[in-house]
PDB file of N, CA, C and O in Angstrom, chain B, residues numbered from 101:
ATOM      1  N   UNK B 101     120.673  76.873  69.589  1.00  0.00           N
ATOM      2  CA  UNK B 101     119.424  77.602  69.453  1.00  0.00           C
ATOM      3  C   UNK B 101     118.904  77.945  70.854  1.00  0.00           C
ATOM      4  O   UNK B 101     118.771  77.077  71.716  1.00  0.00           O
ATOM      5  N   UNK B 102     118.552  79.512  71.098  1.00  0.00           N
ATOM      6  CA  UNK B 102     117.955  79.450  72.346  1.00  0.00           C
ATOM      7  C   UNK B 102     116.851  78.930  72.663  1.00  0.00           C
ATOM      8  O   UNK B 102     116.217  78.763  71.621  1.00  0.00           O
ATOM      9  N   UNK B 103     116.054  78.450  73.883  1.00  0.00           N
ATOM     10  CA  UNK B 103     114.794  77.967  73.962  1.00  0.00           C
ATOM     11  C   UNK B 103     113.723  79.150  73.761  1.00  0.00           C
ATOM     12  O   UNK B 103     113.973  79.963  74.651  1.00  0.00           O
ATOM     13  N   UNK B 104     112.930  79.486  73.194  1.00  0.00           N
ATOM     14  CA  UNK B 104     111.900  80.331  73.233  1.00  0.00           C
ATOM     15  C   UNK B 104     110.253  79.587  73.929  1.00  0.00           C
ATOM     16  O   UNK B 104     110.185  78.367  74.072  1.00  0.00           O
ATOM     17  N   UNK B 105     109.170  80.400  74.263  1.00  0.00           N
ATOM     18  CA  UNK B 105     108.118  80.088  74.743  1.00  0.00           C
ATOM     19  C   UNK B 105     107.772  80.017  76.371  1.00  0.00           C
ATOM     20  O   UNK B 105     108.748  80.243  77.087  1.00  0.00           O
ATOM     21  N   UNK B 106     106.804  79.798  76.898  1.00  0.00           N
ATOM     22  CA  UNK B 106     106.519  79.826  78.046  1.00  0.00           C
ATOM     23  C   UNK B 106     107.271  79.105  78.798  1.00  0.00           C
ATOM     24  O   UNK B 106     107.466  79.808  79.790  1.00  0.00           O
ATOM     25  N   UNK B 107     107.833  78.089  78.936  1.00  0.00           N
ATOM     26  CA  UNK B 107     108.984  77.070  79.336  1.00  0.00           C
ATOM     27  C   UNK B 107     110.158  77.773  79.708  1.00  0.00           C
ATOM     28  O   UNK B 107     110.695  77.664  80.810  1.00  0.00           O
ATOM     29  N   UNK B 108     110.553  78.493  78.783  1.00  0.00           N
ATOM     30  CA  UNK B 108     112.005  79.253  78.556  1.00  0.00           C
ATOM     31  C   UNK B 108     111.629  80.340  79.660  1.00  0.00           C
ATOM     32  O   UNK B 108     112.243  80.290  80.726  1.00  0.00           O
ATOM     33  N   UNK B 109     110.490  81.487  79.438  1.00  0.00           N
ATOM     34  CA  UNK B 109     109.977  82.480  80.443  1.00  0.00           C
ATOM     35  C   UNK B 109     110.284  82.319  81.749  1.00  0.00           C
ATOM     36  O   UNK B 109     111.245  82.886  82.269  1.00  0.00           O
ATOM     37  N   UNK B 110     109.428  81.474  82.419  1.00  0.00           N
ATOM     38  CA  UNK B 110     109.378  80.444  83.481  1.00  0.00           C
ATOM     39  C   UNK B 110     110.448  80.311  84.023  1.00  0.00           C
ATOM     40  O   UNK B 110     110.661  80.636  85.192  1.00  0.00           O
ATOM     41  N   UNK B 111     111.760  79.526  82.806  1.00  0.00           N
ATOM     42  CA  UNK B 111     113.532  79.171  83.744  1.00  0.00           C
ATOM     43  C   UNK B 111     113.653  80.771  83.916  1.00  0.00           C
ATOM     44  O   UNK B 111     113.964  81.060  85.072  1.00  0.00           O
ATOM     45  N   UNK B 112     113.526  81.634  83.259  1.00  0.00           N
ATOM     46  CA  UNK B 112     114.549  82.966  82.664  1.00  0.00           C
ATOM     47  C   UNK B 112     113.744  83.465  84.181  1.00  0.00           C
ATOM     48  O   UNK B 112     114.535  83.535  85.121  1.00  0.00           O
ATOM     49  N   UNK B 113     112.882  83.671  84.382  1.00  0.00           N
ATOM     50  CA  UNK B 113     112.167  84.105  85.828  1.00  0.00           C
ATOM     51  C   UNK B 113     112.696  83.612  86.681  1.00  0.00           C
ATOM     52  O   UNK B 113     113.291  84.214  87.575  1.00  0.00           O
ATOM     53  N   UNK B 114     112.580  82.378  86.568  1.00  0.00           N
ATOM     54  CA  UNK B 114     113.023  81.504  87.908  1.00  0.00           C
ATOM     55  C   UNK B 114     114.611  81.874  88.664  1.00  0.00           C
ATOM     56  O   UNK B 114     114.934  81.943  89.849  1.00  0.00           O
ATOM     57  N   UNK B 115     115.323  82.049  87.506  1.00  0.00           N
ATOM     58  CA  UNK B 115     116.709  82.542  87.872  1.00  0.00           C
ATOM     59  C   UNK B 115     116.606  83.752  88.374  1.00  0.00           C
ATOM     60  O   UNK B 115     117.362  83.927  89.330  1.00  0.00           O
ATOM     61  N   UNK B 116     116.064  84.500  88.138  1.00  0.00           N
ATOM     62  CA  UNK B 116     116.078  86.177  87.769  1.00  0.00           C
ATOM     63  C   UNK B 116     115.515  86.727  89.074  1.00  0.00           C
ATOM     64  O   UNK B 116     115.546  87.933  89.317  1.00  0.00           O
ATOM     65  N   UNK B 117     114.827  85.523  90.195  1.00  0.00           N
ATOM     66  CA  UNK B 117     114.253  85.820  91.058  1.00  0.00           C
ATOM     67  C   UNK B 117     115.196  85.330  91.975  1.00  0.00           C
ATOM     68  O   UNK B 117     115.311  85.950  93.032  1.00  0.00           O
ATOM     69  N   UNK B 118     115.864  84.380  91.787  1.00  0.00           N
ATOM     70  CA  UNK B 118     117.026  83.571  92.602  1.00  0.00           C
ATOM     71  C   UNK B 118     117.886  84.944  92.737  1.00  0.00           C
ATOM     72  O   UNK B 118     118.112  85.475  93.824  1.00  0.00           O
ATOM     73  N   UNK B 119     118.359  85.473  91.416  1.00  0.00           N
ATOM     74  CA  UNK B 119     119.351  86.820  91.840  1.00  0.00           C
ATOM     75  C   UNK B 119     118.968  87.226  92.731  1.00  0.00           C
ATOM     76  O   UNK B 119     119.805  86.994  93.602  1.00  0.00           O
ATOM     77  N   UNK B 120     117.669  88.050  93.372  1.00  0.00           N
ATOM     78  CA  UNK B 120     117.387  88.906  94.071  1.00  0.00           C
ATOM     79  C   UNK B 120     116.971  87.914  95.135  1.00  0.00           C
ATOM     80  O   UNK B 120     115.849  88.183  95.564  1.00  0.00           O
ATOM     81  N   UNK B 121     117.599  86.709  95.771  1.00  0.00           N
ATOM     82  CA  UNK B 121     117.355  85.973  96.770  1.00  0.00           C
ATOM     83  C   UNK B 121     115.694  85.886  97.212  1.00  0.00           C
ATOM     84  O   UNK B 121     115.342  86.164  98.358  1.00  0.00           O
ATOM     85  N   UNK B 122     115.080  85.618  96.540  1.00  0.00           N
ATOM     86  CA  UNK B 122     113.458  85.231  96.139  1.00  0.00           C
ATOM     87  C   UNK B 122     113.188  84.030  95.685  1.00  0.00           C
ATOM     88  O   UNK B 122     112.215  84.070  94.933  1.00  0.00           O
ATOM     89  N   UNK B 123     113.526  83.221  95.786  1.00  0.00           N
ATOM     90  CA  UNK B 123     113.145  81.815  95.539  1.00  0.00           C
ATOM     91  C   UNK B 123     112.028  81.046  96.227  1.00  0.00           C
ATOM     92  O   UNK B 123     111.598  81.781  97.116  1.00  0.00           O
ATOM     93  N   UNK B 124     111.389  79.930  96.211  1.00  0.00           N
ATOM     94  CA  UNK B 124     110.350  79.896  95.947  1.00  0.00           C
ATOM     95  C   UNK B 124     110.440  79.033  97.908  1.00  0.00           C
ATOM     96  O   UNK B 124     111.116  78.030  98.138  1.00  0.00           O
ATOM     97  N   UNK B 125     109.406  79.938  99.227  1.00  0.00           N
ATOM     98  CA  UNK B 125     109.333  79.694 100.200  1.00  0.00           C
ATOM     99  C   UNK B 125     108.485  78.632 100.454  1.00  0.00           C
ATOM    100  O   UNK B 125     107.828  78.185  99.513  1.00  0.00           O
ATOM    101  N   UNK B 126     108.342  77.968 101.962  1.00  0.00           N
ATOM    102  CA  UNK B 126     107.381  76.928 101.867  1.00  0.00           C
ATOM    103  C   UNK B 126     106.693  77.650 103.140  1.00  0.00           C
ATOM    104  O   UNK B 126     106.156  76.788 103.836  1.00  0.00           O
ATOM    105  N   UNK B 127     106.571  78.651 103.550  1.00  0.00           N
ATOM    106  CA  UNK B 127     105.703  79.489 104.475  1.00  0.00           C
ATOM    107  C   UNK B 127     104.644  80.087 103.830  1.00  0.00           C
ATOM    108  O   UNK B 127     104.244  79.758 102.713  1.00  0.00           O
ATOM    109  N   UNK B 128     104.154  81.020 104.565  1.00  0.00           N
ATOM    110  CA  UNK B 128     103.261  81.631 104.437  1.00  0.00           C
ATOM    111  C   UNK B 128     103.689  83.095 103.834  1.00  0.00           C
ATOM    112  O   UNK B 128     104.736  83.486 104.351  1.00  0.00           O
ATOM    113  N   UNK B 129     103.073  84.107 102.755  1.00  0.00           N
ATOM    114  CA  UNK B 129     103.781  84.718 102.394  1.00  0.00           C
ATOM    115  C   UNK B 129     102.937  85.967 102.633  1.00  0.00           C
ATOM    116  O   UNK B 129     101.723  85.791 102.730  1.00  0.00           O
ATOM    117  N   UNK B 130     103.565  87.582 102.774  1.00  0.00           N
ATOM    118  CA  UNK B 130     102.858  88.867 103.339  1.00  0.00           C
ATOM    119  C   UNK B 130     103.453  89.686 102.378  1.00  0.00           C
ATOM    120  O   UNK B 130     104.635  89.573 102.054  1.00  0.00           O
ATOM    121  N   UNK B 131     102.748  90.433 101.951  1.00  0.00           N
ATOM    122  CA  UNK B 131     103.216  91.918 101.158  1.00  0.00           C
ATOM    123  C   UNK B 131     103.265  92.877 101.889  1.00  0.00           C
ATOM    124  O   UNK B 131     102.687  92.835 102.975  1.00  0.00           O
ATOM    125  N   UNK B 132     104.099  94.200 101.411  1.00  0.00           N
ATOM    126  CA  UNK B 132     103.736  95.063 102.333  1.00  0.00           C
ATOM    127  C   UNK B 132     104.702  96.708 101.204  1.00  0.00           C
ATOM    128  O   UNK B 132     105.867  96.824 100.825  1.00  0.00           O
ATOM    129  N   UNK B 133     103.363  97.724 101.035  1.00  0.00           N
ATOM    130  CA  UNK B 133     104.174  98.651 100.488  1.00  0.00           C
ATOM    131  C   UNK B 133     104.346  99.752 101.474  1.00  0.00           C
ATOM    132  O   UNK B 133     103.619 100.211 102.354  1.00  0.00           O
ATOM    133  N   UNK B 134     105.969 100.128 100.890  1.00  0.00           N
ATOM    134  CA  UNK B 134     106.379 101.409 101.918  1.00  0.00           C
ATOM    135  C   UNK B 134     105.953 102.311 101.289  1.00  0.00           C
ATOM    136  O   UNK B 134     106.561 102.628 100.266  1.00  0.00           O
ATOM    137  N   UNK B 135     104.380 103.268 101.807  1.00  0.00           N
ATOM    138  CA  UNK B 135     104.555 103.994 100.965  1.00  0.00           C
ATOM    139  C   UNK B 135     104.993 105.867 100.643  1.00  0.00           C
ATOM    140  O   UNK B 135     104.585 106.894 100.102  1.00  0.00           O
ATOM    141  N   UNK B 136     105.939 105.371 101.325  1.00  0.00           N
ATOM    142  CA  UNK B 136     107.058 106.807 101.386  1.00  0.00           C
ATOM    143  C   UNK B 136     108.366 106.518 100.436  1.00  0.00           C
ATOM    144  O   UNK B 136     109.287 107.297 100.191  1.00  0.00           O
ATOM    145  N   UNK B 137     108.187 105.225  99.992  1.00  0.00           N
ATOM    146  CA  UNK B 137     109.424 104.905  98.743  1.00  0.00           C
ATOM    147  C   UNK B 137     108.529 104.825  97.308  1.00  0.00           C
ATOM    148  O   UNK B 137     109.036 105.359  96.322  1.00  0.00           O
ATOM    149  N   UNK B 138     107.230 104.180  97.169  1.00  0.00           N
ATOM    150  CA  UNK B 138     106.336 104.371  96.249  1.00  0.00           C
ATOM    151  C   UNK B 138     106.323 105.048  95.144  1.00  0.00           C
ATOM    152  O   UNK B 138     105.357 105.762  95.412  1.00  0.00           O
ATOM    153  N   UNK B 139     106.608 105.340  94.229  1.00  0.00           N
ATOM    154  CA  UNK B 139     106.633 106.913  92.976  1.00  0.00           C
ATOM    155  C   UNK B 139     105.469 106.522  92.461  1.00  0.00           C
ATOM    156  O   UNK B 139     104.934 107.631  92.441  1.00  0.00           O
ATOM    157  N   UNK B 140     104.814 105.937  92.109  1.00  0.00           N
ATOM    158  CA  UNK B 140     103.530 105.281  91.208  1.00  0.00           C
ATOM    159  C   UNK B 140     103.281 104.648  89.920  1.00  0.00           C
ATOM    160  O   UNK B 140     102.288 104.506  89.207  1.00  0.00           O
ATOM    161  N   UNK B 141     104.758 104.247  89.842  1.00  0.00           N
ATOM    162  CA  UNK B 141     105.154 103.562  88.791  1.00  0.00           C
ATOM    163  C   UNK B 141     104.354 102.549  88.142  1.00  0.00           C
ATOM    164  O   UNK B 141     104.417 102.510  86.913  1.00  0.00           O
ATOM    165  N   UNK B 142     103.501 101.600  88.833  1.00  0.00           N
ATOM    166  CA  UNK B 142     102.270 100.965  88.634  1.00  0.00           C
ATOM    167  C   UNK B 142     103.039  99.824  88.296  1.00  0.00           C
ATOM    168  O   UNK B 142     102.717  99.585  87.132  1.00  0.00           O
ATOM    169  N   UNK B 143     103.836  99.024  88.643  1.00  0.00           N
ATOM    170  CA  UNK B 143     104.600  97.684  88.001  1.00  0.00           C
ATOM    171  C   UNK B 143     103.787  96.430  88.580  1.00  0.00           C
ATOM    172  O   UNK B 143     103.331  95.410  88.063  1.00  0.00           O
ATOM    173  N   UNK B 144     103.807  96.983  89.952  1.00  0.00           N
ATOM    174  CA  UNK B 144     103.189  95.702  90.725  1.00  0.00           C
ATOM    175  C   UNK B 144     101.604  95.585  90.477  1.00  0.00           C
ATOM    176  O   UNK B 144     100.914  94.570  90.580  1.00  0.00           O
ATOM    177  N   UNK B 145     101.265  96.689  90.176  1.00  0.00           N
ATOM    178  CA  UNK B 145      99.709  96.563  89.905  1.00  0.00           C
ATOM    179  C   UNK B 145      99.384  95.712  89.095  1.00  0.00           C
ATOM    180  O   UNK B 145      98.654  94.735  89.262  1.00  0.00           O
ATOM    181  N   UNK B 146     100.293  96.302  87.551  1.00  0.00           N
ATOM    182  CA  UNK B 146     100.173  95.736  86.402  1.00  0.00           C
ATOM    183  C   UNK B 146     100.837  93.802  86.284  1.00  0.00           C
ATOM    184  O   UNK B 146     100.342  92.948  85.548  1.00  0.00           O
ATOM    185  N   UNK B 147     101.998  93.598  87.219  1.00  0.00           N
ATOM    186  CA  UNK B 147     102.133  91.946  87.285  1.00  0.00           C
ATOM    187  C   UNK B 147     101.397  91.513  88.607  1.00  0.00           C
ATOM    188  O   UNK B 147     101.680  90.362  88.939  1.00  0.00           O
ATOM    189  N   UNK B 148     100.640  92.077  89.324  1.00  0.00           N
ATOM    190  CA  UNK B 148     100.260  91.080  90.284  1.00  0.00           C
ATOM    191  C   UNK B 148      99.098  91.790  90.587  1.00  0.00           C
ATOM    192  O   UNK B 148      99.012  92.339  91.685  1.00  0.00           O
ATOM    193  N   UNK B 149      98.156  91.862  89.741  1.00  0.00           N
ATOM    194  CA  UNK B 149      96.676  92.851  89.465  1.00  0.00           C
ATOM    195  C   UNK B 149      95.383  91.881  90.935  1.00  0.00           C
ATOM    196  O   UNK B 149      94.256  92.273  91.238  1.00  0.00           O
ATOM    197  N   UNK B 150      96.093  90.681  91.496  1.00  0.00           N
ATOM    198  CA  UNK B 150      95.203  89.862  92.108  1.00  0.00           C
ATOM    199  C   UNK B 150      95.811  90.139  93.331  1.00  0.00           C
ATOM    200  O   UNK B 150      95.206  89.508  94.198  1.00  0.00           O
ATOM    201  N   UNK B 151      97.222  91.142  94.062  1.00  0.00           N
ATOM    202  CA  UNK B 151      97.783  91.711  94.933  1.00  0.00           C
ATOM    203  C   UNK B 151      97.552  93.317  95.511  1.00  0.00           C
ATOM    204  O   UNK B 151      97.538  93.944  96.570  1.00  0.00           O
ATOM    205  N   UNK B 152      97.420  93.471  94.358  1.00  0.00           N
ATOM    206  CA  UNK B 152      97.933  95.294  94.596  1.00  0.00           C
ATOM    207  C   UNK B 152      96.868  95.877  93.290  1.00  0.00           C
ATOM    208  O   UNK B 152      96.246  95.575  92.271  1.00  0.00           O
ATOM    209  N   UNK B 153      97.149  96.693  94.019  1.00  0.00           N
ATOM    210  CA  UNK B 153      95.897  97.609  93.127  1.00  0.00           C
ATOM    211  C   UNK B 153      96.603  98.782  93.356  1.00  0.00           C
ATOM    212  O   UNK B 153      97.763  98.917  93.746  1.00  0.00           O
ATOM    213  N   UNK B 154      95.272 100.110  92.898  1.00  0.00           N
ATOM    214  CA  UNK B 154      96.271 101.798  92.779  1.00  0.00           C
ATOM    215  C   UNK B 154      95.227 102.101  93.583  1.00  0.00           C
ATOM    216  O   UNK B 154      94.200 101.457  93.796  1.00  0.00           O
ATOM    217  N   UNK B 155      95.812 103.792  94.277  1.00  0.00           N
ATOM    218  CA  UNK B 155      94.756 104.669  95.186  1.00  0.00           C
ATOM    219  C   UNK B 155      94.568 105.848  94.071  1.00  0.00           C
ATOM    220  O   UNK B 155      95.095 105.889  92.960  1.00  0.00           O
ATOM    221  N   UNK B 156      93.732 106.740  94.627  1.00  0.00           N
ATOM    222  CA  UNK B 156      93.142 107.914  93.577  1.00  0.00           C
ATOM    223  C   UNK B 156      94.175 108.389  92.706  1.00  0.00           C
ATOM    224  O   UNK B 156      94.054 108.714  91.525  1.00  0.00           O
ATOM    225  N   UNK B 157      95.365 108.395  93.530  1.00  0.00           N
ATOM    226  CA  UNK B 157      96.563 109.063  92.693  1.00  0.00           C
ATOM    227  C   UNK B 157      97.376 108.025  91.946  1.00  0.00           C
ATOM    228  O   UNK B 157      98.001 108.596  91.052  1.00  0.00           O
ATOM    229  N   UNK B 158      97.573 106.928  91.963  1.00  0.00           N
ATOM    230  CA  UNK B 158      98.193 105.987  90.815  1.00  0.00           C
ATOM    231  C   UNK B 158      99.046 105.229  91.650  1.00  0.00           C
ATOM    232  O   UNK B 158      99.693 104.351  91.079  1.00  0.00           O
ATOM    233  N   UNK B 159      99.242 105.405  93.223  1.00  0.00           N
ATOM    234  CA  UNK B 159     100.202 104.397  93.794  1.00  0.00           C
ATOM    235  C   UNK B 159      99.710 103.303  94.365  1.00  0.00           C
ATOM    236  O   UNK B 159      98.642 102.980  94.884  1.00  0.00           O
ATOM    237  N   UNK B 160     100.975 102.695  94.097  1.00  0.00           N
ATOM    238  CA  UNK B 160     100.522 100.930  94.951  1.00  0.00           C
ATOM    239  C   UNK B 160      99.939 101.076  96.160  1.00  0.00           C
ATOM    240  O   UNK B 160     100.038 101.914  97.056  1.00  0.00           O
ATOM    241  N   UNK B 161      99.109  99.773  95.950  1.00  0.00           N
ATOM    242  CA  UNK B 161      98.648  99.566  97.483  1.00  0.00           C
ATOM    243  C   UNK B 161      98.285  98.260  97.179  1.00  0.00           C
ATOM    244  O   UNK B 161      97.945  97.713  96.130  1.00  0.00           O
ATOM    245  N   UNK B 162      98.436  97.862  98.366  1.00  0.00           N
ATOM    246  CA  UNK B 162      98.189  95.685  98.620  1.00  0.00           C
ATOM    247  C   UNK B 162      96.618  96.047  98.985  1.00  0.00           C
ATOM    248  O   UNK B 162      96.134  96.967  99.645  1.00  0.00           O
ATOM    249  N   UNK B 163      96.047  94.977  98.303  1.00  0.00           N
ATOM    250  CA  UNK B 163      94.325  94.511  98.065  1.00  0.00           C
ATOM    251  C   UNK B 163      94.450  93.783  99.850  1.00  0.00           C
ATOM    252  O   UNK B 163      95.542  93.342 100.207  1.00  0.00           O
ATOM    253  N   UNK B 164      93.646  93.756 100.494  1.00  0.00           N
ATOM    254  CA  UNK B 164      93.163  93.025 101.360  1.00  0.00           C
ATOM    255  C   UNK B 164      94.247  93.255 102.723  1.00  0.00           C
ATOM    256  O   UNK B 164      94.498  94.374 103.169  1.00  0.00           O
ATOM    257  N   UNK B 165      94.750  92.143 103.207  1.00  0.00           N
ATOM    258  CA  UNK B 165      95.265  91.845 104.411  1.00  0.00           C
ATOM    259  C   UNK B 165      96.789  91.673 103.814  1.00  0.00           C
ATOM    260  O   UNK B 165      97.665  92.315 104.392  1.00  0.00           O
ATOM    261  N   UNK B 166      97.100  90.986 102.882  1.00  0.00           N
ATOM    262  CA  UNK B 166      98.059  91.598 102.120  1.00  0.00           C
ATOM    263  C   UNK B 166      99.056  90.088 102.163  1.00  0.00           C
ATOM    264  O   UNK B 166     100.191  89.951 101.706  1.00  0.00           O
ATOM    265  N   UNK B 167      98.047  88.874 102.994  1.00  0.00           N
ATOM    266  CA  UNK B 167      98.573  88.036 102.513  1.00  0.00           C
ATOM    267  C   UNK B 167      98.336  87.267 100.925  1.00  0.00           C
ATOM    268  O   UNK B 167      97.342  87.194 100.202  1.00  0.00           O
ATOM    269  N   UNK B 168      99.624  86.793 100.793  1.00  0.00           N
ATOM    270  CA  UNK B 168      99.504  86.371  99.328  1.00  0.00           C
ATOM    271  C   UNK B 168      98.903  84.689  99.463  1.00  0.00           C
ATOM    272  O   UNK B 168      99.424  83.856 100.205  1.00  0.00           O
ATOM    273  N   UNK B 169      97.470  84.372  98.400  1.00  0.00           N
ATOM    274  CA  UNK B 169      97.269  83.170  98.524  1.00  0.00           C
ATOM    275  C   UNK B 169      97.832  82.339  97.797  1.00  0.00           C
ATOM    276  O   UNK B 169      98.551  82.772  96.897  1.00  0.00           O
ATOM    277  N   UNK B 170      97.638  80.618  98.007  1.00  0.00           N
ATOM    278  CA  UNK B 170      98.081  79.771  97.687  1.00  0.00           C
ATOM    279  C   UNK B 170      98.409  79.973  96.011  1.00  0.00           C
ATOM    280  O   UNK B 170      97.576  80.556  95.317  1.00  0.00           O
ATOM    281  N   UNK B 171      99.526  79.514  95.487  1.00  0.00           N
ATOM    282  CA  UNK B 171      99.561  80.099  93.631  1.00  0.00           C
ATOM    283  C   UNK B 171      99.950  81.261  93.236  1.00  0.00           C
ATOM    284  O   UNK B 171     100.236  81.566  92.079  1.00  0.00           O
ATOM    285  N   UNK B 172      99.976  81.988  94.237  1.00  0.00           N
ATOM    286  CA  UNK B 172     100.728  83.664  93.580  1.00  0.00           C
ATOM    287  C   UNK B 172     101.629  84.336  94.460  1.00  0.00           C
ATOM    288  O   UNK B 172     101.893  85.513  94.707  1.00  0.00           O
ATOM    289  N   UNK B 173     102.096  82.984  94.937  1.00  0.00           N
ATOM    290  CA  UNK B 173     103.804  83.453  95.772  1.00  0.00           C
ATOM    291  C   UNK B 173     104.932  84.232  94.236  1.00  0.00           C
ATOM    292  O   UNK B 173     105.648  85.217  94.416  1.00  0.00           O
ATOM    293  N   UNK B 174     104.816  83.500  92.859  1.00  0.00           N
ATOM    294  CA  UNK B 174     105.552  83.939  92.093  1.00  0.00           C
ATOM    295  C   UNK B 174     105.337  85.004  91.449  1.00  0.00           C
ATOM    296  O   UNK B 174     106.155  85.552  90.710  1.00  0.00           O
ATOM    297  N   UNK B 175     103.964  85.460  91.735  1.00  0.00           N
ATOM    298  CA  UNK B 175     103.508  86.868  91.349  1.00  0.00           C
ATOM    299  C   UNK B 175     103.960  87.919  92.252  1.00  0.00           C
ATOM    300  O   UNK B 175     104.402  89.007  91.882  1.00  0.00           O
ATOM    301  N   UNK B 176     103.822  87.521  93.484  1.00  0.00           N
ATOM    302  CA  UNK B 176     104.016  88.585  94.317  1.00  0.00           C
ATOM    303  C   UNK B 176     105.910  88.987  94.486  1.00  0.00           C
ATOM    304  O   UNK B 176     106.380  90.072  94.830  1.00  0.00           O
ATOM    305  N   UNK B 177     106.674  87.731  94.119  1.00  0.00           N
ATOM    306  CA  UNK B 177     107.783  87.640  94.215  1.00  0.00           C
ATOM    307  C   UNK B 177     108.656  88.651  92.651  1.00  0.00           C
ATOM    308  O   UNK B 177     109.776  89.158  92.718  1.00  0.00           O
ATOM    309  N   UNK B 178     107.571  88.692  91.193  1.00  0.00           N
ATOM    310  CA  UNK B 178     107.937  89.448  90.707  1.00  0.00           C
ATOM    311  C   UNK B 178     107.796  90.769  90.463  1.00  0.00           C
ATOM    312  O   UNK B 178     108.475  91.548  89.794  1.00  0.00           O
ATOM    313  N   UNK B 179     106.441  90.958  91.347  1.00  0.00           N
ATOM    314  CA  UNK B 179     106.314  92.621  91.637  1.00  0.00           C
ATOM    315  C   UNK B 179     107.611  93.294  92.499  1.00  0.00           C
ATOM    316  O   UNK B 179     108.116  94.402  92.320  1.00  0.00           O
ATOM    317  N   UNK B 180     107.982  92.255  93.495  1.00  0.00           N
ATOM    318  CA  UNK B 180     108.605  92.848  94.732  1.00  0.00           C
ATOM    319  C   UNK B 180     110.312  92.968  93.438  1.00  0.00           C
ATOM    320  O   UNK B 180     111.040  93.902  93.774  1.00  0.00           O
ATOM    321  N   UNK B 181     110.815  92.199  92.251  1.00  0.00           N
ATOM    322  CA  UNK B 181     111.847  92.053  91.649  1.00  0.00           C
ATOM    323  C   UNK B 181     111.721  93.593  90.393  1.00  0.00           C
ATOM    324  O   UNK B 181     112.553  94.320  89.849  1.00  0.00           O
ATOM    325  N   UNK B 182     110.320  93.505  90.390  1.00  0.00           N
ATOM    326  CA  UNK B 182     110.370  94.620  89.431  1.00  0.00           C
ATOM    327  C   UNK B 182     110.055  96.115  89.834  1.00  0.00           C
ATOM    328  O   UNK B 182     109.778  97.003  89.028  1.00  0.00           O
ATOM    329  N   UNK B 183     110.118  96.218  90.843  1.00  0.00           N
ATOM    330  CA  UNK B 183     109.435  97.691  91.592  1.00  0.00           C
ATOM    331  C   UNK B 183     110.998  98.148  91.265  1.00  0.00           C
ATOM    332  O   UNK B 183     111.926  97.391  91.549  1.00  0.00           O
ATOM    333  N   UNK B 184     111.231  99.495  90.621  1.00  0.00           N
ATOM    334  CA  UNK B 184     112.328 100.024  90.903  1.00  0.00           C
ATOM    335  C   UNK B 184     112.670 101.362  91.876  1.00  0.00           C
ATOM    336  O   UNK B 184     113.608 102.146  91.726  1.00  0.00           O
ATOM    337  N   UNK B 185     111.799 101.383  92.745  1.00  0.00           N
ATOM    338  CA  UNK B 185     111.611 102.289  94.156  1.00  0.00           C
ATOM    339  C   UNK B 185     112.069 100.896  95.043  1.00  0.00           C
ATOM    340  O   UNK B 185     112.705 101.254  96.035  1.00  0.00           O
ATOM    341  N   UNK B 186     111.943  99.607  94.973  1.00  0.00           N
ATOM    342  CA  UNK B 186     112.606  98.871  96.267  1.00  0.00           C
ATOM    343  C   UNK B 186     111.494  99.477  96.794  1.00  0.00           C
ATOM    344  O   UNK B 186     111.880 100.588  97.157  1.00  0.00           O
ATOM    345  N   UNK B 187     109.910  99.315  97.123  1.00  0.00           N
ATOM    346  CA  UNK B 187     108.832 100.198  97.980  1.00  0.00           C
ATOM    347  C   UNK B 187     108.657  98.629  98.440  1.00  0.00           C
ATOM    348  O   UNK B 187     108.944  98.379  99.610  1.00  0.00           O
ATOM    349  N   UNK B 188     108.175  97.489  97.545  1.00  0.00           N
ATOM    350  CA  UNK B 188     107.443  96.502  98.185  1.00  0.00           C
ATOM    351  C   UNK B 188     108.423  95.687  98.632  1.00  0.00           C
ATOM    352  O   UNK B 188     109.432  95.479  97.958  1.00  0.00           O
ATOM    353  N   UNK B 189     108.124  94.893 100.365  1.00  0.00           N
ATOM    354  CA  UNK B 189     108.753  94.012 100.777  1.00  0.00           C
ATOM    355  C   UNK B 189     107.781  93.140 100.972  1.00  0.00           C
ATOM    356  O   UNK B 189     106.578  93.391 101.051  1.00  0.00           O
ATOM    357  N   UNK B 190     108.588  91.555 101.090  1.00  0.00           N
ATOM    358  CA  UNK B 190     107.805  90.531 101.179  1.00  0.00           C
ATOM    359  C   UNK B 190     108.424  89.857 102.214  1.00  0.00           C
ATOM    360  O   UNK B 190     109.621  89.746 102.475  1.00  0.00           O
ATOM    361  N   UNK B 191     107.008  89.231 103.013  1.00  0.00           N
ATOM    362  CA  UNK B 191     107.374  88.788 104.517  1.00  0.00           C
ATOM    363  C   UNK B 191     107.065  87.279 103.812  1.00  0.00           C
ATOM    364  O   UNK B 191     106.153  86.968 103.046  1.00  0.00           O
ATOM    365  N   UNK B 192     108.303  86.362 104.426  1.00  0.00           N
ATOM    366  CA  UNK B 192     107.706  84.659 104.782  1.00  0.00           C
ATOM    367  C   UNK B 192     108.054  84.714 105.904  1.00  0.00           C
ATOM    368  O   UNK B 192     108.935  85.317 106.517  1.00  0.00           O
ATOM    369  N   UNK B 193     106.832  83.620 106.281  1.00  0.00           N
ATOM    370  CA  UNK B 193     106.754  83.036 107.747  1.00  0.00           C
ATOM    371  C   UNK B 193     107.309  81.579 107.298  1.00  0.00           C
ATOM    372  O   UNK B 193     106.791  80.777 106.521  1.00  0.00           O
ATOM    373  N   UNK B 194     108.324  81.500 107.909  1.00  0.00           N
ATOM    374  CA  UNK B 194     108.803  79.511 107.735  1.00  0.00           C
ATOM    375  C   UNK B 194     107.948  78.693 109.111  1.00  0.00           C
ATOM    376  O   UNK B 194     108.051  77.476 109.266  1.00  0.00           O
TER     377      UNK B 194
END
């Protein structure tokens, strides 16, 4: 039987972020959108709504200074897995 529920989500992420060599840093973590790769797809807005936000026209843009705080390294890690422009990169500082 497969596992279903938030538990199961969680591993199925956890791996899914390991693919794309994103696993979970012990630095300090930075967003950053290119936005000349951008289309306005709205992915990151919509999973990491406490990161990124939209401009008049519907594209990403990082809220603030663009560091990510304590608790939403895995948010910011699945915007950067689900953007399919490859626009957002994520900086750790070790």
């Amino acid at each position: 039987m497969t596992p279903h529920g938030p538990d199961a989500i969680s591993a199925a992420l956890a791996l899914s972020l390991k693919s794309y060599g994103l696993g979970e840093g012990s630095g300090a973590v930075k967003v950053y959108i290119d936005s000349g790769r951008c289309q306005g797809h709205g992915r990151c807005y919509d999973l990491a709504p406490g990161l990124f936000g939209d401009d008049e026209e519907g594209y990403g843009q990082v809220l603030g200074d663009g560091i990510v705080p304590p608790g939403q390294e895995q948010a910011a890690r699945l915007a950067v897995a689900n953007c399919p422009e490859r626009a957002i990169d994520l900086l750790e500082e070790t």
